[in-house]
C-alpha distance (Angstrom), angle and dihedral (degrees) to the residues before:
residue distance angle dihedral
X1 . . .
X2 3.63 . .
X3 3.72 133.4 .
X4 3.61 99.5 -112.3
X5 3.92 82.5 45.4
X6 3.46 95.1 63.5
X7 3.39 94.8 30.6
X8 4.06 83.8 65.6
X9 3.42 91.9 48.7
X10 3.76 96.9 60.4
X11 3.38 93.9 54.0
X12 3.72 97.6 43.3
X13 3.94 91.4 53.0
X14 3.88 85.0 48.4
X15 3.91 91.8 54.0
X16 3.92 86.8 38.3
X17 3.90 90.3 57.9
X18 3.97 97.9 45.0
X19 3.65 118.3 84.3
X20 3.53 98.6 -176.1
X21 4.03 131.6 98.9
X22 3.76 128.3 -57.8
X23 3.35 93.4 -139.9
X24 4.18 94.5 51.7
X25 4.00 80.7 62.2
X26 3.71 114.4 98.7
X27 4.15 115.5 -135.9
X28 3.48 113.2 -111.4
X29 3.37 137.4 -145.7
X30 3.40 123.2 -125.7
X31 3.61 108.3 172.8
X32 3.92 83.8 117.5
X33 3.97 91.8 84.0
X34 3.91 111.7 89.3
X35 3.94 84.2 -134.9
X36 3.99 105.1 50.9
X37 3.71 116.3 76.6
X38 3.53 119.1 -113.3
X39 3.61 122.3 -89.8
X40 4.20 88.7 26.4
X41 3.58 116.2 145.5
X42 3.65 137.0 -154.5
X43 3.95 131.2 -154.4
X44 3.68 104.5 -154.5
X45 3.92 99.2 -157.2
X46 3.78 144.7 157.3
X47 3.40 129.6 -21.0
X48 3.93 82.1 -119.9
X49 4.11 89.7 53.0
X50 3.64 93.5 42.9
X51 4.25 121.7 -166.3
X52 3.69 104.9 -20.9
X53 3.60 134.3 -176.3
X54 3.70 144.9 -176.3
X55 3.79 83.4 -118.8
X56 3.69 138.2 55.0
X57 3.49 110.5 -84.0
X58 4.16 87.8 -149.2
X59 3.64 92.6 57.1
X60 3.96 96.4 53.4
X61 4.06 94.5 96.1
X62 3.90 128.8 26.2
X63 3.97 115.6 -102.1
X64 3.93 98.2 -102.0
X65 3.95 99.1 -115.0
X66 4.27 80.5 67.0
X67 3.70 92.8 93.0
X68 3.48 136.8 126.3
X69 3.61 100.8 -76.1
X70 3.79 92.2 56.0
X71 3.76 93.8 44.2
X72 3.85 89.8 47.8
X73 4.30 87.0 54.6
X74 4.07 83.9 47.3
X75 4.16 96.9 52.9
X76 4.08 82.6 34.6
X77 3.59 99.2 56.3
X78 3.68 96.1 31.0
X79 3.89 89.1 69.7
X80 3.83 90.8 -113.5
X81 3.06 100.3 128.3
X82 4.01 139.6 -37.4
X83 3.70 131.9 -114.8
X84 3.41 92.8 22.5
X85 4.25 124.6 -154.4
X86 3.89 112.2 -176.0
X87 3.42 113.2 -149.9
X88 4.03 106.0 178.1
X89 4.13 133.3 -6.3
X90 3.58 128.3 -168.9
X91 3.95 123.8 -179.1
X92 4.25 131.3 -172.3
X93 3.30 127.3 176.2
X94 3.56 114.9 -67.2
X95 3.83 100.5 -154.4
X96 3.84 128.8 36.4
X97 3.70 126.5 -121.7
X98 3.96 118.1 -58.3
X99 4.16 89.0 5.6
X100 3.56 91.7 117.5
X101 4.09 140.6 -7.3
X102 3.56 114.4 -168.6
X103 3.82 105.2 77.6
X104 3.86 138.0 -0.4
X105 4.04 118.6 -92.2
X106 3.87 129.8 -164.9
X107 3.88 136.8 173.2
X108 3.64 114.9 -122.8
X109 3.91 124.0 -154.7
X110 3.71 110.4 -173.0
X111 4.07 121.0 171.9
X112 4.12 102.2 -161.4
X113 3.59 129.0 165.1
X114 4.01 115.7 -140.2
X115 3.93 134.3 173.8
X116 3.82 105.3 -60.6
X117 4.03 83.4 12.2
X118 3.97 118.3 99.8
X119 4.26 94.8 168.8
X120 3.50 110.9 8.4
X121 4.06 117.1 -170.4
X122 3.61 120.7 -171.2
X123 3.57 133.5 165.6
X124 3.76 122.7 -150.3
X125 3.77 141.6 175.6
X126 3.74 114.9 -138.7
X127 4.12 120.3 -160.7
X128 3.54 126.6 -179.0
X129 3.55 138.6 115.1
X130 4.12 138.5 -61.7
X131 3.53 120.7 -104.1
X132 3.74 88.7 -162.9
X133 4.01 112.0 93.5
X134 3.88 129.2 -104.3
X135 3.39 153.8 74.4
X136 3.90 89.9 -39.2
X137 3.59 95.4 50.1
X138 4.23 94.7 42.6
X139 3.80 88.6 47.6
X140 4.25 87.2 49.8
X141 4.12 86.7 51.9
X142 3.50 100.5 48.3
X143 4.07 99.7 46.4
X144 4.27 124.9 46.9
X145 3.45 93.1 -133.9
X146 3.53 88.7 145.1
X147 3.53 104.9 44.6
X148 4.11 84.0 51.6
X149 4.60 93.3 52.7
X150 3.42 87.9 44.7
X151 4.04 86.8 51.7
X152 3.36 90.1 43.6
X153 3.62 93.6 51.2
X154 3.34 111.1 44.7
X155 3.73 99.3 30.6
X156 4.03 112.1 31.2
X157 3.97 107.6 18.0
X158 4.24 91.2 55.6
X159 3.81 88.3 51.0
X160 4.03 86.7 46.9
X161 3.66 95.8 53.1
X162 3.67 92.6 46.4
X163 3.85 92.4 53.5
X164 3.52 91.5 45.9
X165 3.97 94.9 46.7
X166 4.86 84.6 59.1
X167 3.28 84.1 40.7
X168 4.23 95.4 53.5
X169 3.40 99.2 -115.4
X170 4.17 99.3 116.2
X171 3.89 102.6 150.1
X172 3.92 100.4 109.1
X173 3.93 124.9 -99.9
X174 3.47 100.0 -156.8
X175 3.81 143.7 1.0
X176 4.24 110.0 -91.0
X177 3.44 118.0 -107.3
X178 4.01 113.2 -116.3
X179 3.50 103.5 -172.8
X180 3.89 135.1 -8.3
X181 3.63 143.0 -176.3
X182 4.41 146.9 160.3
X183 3.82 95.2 -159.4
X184 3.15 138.7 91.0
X185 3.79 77.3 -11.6
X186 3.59 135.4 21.7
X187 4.07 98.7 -142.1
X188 3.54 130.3 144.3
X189 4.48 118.5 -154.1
X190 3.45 115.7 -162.0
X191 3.77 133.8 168.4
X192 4.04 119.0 -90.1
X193 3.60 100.1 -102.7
X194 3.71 86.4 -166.5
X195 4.13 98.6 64.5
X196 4.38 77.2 58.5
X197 3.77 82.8 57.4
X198 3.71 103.3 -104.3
X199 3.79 120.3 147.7
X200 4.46 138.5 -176.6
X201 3.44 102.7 -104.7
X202 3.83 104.4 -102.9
X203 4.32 96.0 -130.1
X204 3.36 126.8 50.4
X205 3.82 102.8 -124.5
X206 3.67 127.9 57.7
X207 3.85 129.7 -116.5
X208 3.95 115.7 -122.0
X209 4.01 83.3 -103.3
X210 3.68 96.8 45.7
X211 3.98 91.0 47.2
X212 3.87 84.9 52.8
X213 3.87 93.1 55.9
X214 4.28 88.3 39.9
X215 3.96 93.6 57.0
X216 3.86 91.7 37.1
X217 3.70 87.1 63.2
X218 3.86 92.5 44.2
X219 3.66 96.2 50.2
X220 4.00 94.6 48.2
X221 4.14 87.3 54.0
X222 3.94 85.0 47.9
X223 3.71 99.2 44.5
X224 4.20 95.8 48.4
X225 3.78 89.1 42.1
X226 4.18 94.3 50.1
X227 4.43 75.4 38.2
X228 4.02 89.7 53.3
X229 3.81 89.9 44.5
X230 3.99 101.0 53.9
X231 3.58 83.9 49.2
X232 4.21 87.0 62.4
X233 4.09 99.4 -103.5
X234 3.77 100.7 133.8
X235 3.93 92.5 159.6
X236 3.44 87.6 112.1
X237 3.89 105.0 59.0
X238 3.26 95.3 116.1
X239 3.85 129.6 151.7
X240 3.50 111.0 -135.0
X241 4.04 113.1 151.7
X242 4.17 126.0 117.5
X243 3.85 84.2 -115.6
X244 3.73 88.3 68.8
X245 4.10 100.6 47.6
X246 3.64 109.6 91.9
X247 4.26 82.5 -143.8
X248 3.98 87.8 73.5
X249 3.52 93.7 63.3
X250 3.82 89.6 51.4
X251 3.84 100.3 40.0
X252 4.02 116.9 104.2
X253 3.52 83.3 -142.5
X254 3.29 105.2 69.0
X255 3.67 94.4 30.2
X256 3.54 96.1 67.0
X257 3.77 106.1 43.5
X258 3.96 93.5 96.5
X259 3.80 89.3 50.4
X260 3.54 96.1 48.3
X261 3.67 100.7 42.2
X262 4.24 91.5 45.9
X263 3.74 77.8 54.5
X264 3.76 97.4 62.8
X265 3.16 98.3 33.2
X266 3.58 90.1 55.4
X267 4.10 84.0 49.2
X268 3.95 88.1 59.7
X269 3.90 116.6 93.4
X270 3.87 107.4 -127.7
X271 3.91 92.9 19.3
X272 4.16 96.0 85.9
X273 3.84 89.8 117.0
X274 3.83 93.6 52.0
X275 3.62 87.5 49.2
X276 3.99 91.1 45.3
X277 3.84 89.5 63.9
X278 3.82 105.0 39.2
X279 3.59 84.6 55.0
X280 3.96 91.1 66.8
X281 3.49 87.7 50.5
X282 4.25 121.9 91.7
X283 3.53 123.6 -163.9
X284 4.06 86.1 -125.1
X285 4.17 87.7 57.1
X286 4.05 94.4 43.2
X287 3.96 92.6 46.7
X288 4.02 90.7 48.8
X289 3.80 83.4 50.3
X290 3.59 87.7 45.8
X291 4.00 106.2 57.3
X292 4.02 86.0 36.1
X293 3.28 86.2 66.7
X294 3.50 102.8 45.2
X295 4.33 92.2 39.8
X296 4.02 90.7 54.8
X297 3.55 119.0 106.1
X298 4.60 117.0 -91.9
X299 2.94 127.6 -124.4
X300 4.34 78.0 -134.9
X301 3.71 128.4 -15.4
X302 3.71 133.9 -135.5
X303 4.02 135.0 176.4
X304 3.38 100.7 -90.4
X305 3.87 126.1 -157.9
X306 3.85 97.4 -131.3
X307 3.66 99.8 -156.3
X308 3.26 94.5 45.5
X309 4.22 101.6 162.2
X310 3.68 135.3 133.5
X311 3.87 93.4 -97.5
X312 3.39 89.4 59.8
X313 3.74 105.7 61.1
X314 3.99 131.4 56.3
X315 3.84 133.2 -133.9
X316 3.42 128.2 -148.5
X317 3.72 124.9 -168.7
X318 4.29 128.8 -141.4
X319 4.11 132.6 -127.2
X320 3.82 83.1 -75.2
X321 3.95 98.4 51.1
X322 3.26 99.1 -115.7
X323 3.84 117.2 139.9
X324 4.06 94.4 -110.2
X325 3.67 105.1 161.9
X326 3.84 149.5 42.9
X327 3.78 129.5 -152.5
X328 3.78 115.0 -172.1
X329 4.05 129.6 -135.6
X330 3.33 146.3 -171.8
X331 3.98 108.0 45.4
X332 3.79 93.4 177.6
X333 4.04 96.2 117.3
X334 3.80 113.8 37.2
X335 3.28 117.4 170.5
X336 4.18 133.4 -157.1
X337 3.77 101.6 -153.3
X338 4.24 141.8 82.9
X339 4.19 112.1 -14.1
X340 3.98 75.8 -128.9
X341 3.62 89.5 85.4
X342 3.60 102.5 67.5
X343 3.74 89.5 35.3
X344 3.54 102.9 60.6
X345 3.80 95.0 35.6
X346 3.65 84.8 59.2
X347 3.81 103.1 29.8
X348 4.39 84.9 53.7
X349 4.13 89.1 77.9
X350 4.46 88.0 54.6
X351 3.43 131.5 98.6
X352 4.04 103.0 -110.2
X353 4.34 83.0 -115.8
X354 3.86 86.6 60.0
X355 3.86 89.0 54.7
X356 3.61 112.7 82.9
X357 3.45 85.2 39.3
X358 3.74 97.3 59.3
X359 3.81 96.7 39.3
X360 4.31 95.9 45.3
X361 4.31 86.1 41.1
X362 3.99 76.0 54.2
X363 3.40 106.0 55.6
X364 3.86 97.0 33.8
X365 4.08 84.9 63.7
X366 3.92 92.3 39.3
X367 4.11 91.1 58.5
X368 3.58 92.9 30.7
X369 4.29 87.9 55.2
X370 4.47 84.5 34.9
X371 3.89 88.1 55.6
X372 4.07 97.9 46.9
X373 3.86 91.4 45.1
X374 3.92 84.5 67.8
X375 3.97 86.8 -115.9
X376 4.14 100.2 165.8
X377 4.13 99.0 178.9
X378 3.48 116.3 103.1
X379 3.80 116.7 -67.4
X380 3.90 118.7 -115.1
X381 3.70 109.2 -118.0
X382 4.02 131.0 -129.5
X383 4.05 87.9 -120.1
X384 3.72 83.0 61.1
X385 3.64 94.4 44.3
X386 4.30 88.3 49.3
X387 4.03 87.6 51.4
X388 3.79 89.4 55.2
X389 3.43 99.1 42.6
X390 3.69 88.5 55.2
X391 3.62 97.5 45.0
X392 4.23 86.0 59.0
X393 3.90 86.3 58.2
X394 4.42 85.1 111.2
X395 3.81 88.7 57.5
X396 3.93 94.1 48.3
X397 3.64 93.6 51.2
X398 4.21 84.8 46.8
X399 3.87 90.5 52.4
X400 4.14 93.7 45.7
X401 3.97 83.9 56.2
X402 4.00 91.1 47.2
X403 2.96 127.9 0.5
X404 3.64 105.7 41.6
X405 4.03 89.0 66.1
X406 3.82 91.1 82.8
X407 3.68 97.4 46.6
X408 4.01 100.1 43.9
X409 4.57 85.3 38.3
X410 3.92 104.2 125.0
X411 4.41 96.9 -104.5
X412 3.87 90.3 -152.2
X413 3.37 89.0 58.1
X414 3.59 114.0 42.4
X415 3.60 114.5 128.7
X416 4.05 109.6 147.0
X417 3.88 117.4 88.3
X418 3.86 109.9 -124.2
X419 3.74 100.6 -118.9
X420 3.64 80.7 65.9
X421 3.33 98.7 59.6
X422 3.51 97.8 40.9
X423 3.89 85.0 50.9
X424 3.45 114.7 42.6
X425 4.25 121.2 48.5
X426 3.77 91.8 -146.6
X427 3.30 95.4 61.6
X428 3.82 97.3 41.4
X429 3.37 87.1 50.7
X430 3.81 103.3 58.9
X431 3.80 81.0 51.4
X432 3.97 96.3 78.9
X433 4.02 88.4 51.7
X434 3.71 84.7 79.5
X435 3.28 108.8 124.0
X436 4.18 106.3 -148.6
X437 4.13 79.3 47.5
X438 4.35 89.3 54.5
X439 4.05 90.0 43.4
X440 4.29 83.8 56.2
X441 3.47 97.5 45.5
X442 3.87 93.8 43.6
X443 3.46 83.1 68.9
X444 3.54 117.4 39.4
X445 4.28 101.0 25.0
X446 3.80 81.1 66.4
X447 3.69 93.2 52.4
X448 3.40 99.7 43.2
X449 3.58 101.1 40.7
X450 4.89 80.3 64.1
X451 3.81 82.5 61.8
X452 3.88 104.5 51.1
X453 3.39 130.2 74.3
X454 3.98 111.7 -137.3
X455 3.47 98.1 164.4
């Protein structure tokens, strides 16, 4: 047993034998232990909360095959360098708690020396999945989502970038892919966007500029995908969205979101009529209405990201400090279907002012990026873009019960690992008492709720 493994398990059989409140607890910090990263902070709570962290627990110490033999082969075959000697490696968690689910992420910092190469630093960002049991690691085994961001990788993203370079568009899409495999491990290495000066975007919700920049990047990895498929690639159509996992329809998590957002709503003075309808709705009926929506014909497709929030993009800013570019992330989900997708996904976390803005911003780029590919079909139109958008109203109203939790969650304040809340309904639950999450869906539940038929 390791350090930090026993370490853990002092302090989870000192929350375990405390009965009192989380929040009587001081938050310690634990930037004493050679493997936490300084500055991390621990809320030592209930026995019900357990040891929690603002980082994954799973992503704490490297899976043991990540030695130095394996990150020798990753520098070797990256190019980096040849004949490779490691002399040290040091990993952290690459993601902070509730950034991402599907997998387990660290930051690698390995000096080596190589021919031609006397200290060699390199910093790289390791993905794969945990060996430890649970929901995380069932979820991993039942869905490729590997085998689909490698594809995506490797096979669609380069030829994306090149397009986009002819066609002017050189600010990069996504990080490169050093080294990749599915066997005996699925694991994914990619360069460390951050030493290239990329950062998360510190609040939740854009700015009317930054939403500019975010849908400018969406629309040029829709327009060179619909490009790629008028030229006969269909690779690509691949269907990649929670509606069509058979998990979704057996996860607590997204079987309660209806229930529990009726239940504010219905805790809101003023809102009783909002409440009134979500309470004729069932998670069974919205997720049918869901995954019709997304299985009907398009007006036109496009690759779409399918997870396309703002945790899972980075910024980057220029000589002035200006936030100037976005790199995007997290390619586990693509989906071959309406541009809608991505756009209401993403478009769910805006103020309904920042709308029209976002989507028209959109589609200017898309055509813009269609026309300098050399694309000479017939060019979708923006009325056709409106009717899809509308017809994706279900999903929007099945991401404000769900999905929008994690991106409108307080991030100075997050202290409950994500298996937990995807786990256990009391926990979920206290989620959608946030109050920056009730301000949003004050606004747009009402809203959307005019422009669906329940009934």
């Amino acid at each position: 047993m390791s350090s930090l493994t026993k370490w853990s398990d002092q302090i989870s059989g000192f929350v375990a034998q405390s009965d009192r409140r989380a929040d009587k607890f001081p938050r310690l910090s634990l930037a004493i232990h050679p493997k936490i990263p300084s500055g991390l902070d621990v809320c030592v709570g209930s026995a019900e909360l357990g040891f929690t962290m603002s980082f994954n627990l799973d992503e704490l110490e490297l899976p043991q095959w990540v030695n130095s033999d394996f990150l020798r082969t990753v520098i070797e075959e990256s190019g980096k360098g040849k004949n490779v000697q490691i002399h040290n490696y040091e990993s952290t968690p690459a993601t902070a708690l509730g950034d991402h689910f599907a997998s387990i992420m660290f930051r690698i910092k390995v000096t080596f020396a190589a021919d031609e190469i006397t200290n060699g630093v390199i910093s790289l960002i390791l993905k794969t999945c945990p060996d430890t049991d649970g929901l995380k690691k069932e979820l991993l085994e039942t869905i490729d989502v590997f085998d689909r961001e490698i594809y995506m990788y490797t096979k669609v993203l380069n030829e994306c970038r090149d397009i986009l370079k002819k066609c002017g568009y050189t600010d990069l899409l996504a990080p490169r892919v050093l080294y990749s495999s599915l066997t005996p491990h699925k694991v994914i290495v990619f360069e460390d966007l951050k030493e290239l000066g990329y950062f998360m975007l510190p609040h939740n919700v854009p700015d009317e500029y930054e939403i500019r920049l975010v849908f400018s990047k969406l629309a040029q990895l829709h327009a060179v995908t619909f490009k790629m498929n008028a030229d006969g690639r269909n690779d690509f159509h691949l269907k990649g969205t929670v509606f069509g996992f058979s998990y979704s329809r057996r996860m607590d998590f997204f079987l309660t979101g209806p229930k529990f957002l009726a239940e504010v709503m219905e805790s809101l003075p003023g809102f009783e009529s909002c409440a009134s309808k979500l309470r004729k709705i069932t998670a069974e009926w919205l997720m049918d209405k869901c995954v019709k929506a997304v299985n009907q014909p398009a007006a036109y497709s496009v690759l779409n990201h399918g997870d396309f929030h703002i945790r899972n993009m980075m910024f980057k800013r220029n000589e002035f400090n200006a936030i100037s570019e976005i790199a995007l992330v997290d390619f586990q989900i693509p989906h071959w279907g309406s541009p809608a997708y991505d756009l209401v996904y993403m478009a769910g976390i805006l103020p309904y002012e920042f709308r029209e803005i976002a989507f028209r911003h959109y589609f200017n780029i898309f055509i813009d990026v269609l026309v300098k590919t050399g694309y000479e079909g017939e060019l979708p139109t923006y009325e056709q873009l409106q009717e899809e958008i509308k017809a994706y109203s279900y999903l929007e109203l099945y991401f404000q019960s769900t999905l929008a939790l994690f991106v409108y969650r307080d991030r100075s304040n997050i202290n409950v690992q994500t298996e937990a809340i995807m786990s256990d309904p009391v926990v979920r639950r206290s989620l959608y008492n946030d109050e920056t999450y009730i301000a949003h869906i004050k606004e747009t539940v009402p809203k959307l709720l005019d422009s669906i038929d329940i009934e």
